[in-house]
LUMTI-487906 format. One record per residue: chain; residue in one letter; residue number from 1; y, x, z of N, C-alpha, C in turn. Coordinates in pm, whole numbers, plus 50000, padded with zeros to 5 digits. Each point is the difference from the previous one (the first is absolute). Last residue first. Example, Ala and Ser with C-alpha at 12.3 -4.5 7.8 and 13.67 -1.06 7.14 Angstrom:
<sites>
+-------+------+------+-------+-------+-------+-------+-------+-------+-------+-------+-------+
| chain | resn | resi |   n_v |   n_u |   n_w |  ca_v |  ca_u |  ca_w |   c_v |   c_u |   c_w |
+-------+------+------+-------+-------+-------+-------+-------+-------+-------+-------+-------+
|     A |    S |    2 | 49775 | 51285 | 50708 | 50119 | 50082 | 50006 | 50109 | 49923 | 50073 |
|     A |    A |    1 | 49428 | 50029 | 49993 | 50119 | 49911 | 50000 | 50120 | 50090 | 50000 |
+-------+------+------+-------+-------+-------+-------+-------+-------+-------+-------+-------+
</sites>
This chain:
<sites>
+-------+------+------+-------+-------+-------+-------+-------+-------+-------+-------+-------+
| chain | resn | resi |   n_v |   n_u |   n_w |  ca_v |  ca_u |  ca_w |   c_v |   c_u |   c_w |
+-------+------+------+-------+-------+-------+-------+-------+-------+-------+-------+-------+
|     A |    X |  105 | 52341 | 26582 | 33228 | 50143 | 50076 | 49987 | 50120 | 49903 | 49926 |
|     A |    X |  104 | 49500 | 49905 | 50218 | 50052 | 49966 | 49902 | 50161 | 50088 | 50024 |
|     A |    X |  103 | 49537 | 49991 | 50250 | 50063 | 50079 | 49935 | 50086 | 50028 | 49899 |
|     A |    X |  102 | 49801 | 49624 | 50280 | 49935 | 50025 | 49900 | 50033 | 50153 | 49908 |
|     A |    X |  101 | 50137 | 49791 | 50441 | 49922 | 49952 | 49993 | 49891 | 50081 | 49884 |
|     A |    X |  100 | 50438 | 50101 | 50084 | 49953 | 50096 | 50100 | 49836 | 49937 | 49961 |
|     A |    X |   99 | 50350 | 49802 | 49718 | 50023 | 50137 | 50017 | 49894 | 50059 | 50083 |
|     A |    X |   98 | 50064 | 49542 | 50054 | 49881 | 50051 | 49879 | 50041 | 50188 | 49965 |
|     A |    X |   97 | 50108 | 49669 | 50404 | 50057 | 50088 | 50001 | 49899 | 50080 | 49850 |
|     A |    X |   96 | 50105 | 49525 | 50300 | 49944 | 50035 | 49910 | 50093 | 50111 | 49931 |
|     A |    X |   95 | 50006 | 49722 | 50483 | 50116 | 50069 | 49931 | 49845 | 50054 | 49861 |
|     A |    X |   94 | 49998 | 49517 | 50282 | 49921 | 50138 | 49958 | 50104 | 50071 | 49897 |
|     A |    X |   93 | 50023 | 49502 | 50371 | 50058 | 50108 | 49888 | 49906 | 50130 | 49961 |
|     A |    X |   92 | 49892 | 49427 | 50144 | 50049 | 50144 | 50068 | 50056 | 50055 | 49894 |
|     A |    X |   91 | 49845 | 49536 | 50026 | 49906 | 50086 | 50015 | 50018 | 50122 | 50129 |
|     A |    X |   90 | 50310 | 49531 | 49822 | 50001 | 50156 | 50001 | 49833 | 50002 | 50047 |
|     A |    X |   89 | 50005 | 49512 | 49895 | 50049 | 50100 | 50076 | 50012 | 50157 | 49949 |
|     A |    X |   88 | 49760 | 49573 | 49848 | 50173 | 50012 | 49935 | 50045 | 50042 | 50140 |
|     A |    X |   87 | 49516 | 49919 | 49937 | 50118 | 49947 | 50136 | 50114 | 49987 | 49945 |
|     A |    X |   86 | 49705 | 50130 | 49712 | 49958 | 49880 | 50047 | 50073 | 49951 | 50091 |
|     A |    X |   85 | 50088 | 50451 | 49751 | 50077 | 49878 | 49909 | 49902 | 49821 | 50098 |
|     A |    X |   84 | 50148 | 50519 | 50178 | 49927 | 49919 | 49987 | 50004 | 49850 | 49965 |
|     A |    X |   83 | 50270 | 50431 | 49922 | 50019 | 49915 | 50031 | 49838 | 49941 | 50032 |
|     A |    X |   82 | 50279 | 50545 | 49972 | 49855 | 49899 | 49994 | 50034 | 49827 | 50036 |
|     A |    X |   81 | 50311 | 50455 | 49844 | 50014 | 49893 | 50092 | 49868 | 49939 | 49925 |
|     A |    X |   80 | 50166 | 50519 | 49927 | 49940 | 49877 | 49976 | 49950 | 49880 | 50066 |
|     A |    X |   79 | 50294 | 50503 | 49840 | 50001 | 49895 | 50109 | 49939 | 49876 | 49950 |
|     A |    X |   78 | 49946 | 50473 | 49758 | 50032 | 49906 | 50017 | 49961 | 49899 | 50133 |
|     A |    X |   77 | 50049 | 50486 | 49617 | 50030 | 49962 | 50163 | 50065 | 49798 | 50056 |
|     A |    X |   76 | 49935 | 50304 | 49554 | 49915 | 49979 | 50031 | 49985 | 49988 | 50153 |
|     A |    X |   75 | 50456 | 50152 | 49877 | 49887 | 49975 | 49894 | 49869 | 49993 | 50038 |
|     A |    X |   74 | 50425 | 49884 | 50243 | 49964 | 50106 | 50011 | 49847 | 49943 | 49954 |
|     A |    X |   73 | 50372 | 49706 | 50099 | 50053 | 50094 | 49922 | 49900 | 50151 | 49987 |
|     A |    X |   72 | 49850 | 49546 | 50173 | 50142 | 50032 | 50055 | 50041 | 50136 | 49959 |
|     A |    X |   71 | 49660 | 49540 | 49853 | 49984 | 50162 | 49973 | 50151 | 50001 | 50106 |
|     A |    X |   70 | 49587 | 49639 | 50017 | 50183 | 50011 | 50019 | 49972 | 50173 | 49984 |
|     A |    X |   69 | 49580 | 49611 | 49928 | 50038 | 50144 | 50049 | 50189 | 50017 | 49956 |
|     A |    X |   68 | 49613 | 49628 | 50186 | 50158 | 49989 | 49912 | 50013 | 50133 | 50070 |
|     A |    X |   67 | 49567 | 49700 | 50014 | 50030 | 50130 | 50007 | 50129 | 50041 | 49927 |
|     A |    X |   66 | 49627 | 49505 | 50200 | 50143 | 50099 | 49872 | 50055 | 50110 | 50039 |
|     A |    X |   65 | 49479 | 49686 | 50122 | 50117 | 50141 | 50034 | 50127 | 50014 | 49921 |
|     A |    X |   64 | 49627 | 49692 | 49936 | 50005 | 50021 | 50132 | 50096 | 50080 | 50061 |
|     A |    X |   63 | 49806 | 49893 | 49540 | 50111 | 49950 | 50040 | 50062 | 49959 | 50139 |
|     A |    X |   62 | 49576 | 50222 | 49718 | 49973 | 49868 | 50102 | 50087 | 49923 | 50023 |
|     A |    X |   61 | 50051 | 50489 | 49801 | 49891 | 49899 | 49926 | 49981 | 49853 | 50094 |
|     A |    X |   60 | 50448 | 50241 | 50105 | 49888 | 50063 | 49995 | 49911 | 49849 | 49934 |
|     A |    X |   59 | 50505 | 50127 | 49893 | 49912 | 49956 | 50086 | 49863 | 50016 | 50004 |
|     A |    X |   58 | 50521 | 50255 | 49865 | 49853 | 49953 | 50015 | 49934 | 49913 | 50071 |
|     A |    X |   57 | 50539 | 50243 | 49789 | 49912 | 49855 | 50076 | 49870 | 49975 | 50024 |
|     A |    X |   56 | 50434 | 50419 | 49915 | 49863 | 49955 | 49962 | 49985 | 49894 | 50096 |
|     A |    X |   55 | 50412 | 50168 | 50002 | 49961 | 50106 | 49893 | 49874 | 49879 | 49974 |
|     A |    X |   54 | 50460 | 49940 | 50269 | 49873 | 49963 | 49972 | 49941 | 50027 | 49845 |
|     A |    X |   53 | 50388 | 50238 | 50319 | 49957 | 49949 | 49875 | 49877 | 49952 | 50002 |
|     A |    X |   52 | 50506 | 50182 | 50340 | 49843 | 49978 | 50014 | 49905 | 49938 | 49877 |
|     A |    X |   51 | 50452 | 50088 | 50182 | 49950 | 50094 | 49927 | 49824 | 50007 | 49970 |
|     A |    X |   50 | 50303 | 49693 | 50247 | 50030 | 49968 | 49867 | 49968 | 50174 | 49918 |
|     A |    X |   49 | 49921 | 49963 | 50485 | 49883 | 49885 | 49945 | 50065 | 49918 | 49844 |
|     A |    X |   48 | 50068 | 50511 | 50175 | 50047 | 49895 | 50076 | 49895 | 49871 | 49908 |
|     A |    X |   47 | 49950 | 50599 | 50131 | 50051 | 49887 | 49971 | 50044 | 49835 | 50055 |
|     A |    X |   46 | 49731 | 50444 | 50144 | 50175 | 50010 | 50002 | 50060 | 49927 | 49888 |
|     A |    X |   45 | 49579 | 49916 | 50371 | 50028 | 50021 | 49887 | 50150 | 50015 | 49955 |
|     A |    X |   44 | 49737 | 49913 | 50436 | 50109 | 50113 | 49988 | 49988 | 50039 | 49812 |
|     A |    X |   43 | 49694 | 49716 | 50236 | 49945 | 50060 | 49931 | 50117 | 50125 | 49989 |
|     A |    X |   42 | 50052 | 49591 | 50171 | 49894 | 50056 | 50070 | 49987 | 50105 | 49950 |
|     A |    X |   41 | 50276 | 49760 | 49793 | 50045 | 50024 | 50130 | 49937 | 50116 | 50087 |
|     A |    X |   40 | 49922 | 49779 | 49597 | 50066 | 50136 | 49968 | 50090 | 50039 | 50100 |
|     A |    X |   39 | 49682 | 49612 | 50061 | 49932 | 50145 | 49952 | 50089 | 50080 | 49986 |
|     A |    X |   38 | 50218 | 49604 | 50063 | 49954 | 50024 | 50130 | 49912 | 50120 | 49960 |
|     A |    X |   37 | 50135 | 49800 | 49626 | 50155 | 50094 | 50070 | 49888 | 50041 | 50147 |
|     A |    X |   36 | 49742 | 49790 | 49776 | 49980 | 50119 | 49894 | 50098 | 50058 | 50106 |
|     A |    X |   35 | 49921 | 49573 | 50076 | 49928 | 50071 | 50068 | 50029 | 50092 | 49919 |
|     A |    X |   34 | 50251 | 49697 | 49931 | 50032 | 50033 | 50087 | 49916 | 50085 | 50093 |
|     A |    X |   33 | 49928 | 49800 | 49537 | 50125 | 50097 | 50011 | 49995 | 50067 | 50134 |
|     A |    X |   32 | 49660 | 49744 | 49759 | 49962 | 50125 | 50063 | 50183 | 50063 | 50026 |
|     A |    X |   31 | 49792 | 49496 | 49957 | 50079 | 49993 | 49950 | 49964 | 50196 | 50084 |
|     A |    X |   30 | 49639 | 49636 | 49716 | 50029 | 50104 | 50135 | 50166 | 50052 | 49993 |
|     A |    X |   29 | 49699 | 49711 | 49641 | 50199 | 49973 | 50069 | 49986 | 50076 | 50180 |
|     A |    X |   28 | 49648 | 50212 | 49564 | 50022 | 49885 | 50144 | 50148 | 50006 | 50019 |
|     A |    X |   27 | 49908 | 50102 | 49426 | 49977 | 50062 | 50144 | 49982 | 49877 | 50139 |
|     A |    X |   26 | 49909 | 49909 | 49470 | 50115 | 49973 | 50128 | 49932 | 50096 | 50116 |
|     A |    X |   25 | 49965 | 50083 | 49431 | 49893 | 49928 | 50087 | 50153 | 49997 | 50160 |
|     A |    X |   24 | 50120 | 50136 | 49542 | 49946 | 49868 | 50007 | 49940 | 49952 | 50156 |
|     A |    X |   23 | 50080 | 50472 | 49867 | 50144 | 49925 | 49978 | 49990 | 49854 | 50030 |
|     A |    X |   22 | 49578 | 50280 | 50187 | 50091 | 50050 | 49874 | 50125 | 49868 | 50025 |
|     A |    X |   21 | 49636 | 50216 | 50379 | 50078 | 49950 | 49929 | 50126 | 50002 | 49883 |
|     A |    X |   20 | 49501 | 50270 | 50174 | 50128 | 50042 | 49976 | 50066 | 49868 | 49922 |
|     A |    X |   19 | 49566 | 50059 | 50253 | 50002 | 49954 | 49933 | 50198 | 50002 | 50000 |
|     A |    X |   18 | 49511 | 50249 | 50160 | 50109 | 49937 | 50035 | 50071 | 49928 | 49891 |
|     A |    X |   17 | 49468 | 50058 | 50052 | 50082 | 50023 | 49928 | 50099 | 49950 | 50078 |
|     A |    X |   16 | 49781 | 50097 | 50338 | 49995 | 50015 | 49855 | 49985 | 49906 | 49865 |
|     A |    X |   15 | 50235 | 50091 | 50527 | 49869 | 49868 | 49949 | 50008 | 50036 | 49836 |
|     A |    X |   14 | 50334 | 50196 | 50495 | 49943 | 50001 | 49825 | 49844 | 49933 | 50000 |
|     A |    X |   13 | 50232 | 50019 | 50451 | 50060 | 49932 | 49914 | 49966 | 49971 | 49878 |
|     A |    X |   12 | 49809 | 50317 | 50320 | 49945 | 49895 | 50011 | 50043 | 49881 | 49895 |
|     A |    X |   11 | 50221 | 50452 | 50017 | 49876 | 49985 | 49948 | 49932 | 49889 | 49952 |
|     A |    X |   10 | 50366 | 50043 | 50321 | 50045 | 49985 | 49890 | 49895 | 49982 | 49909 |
|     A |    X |    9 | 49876 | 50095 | 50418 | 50054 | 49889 | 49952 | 50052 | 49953 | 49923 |
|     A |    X |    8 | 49859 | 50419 | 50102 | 49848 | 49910 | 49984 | 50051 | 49878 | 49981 |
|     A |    X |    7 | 50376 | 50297 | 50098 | 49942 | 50056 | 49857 | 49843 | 49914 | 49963 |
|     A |    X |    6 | 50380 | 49799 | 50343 | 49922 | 50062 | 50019 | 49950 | 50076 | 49886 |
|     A |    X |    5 | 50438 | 49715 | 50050 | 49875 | 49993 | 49952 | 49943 | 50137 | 50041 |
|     A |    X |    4 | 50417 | 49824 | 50245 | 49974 | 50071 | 49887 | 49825 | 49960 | 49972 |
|     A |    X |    3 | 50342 | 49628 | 50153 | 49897 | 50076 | 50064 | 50021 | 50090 | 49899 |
|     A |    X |    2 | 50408 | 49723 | 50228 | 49955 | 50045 | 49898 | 49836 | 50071 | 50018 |
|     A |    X |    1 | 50343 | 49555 | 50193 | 49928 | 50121 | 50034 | 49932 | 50055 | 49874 |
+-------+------+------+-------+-------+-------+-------+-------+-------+-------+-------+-------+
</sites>
């Protein structure tokens, strides 16, 4: 089962400073394939789950949250699977739309 994230829920996720994994550090062995296809289900996305790019890795200041933003071909428009790194469960999904968010063209 898939949840969408709420906009207070996604929110809830960030813990300042986030903290953008680099080349070294290990993402969660969360495995997000089969929930992304089930989103681009839900979601009537007109792609497929080999068009899909893991752009960015964050975790929040506490390491409570991982935030795997997946770009799907449309610039500053990103699908982002929340893990909660204590349970090593999905969270949910939050479509992140920085175009509309921040006025980014």
């Amino acid at each position: 089962m898939i949840y969408k994230l709420t906009n207070e829920e996604f929110k809830a996720t960030f813990k300042a400073p986030m903290r953008l994994l680099g080349e070294n550090d290990e993402p969660s062995a969360v495995d997000i394939t089969d929930y992304t296809e089930k989103i681009i289900t839900a979601e009537s996305l007109d792609i497929s789950i080999s068009d899909i790019q893991i752009h960015y890795i964050y975790h929040n200041f506490d390491s409570t949250f991982e935030q795997v933003l997946l770009n799907y071909g449309i610039e500053n428009l990103f699908l982002v699977i929340v893990i909660n790194l204590k349970s090593t469960d999905i969270a949910g999904y939050y479509i992140l739309n920085l175009n509309e968010k921040y006025g980014v063209n």
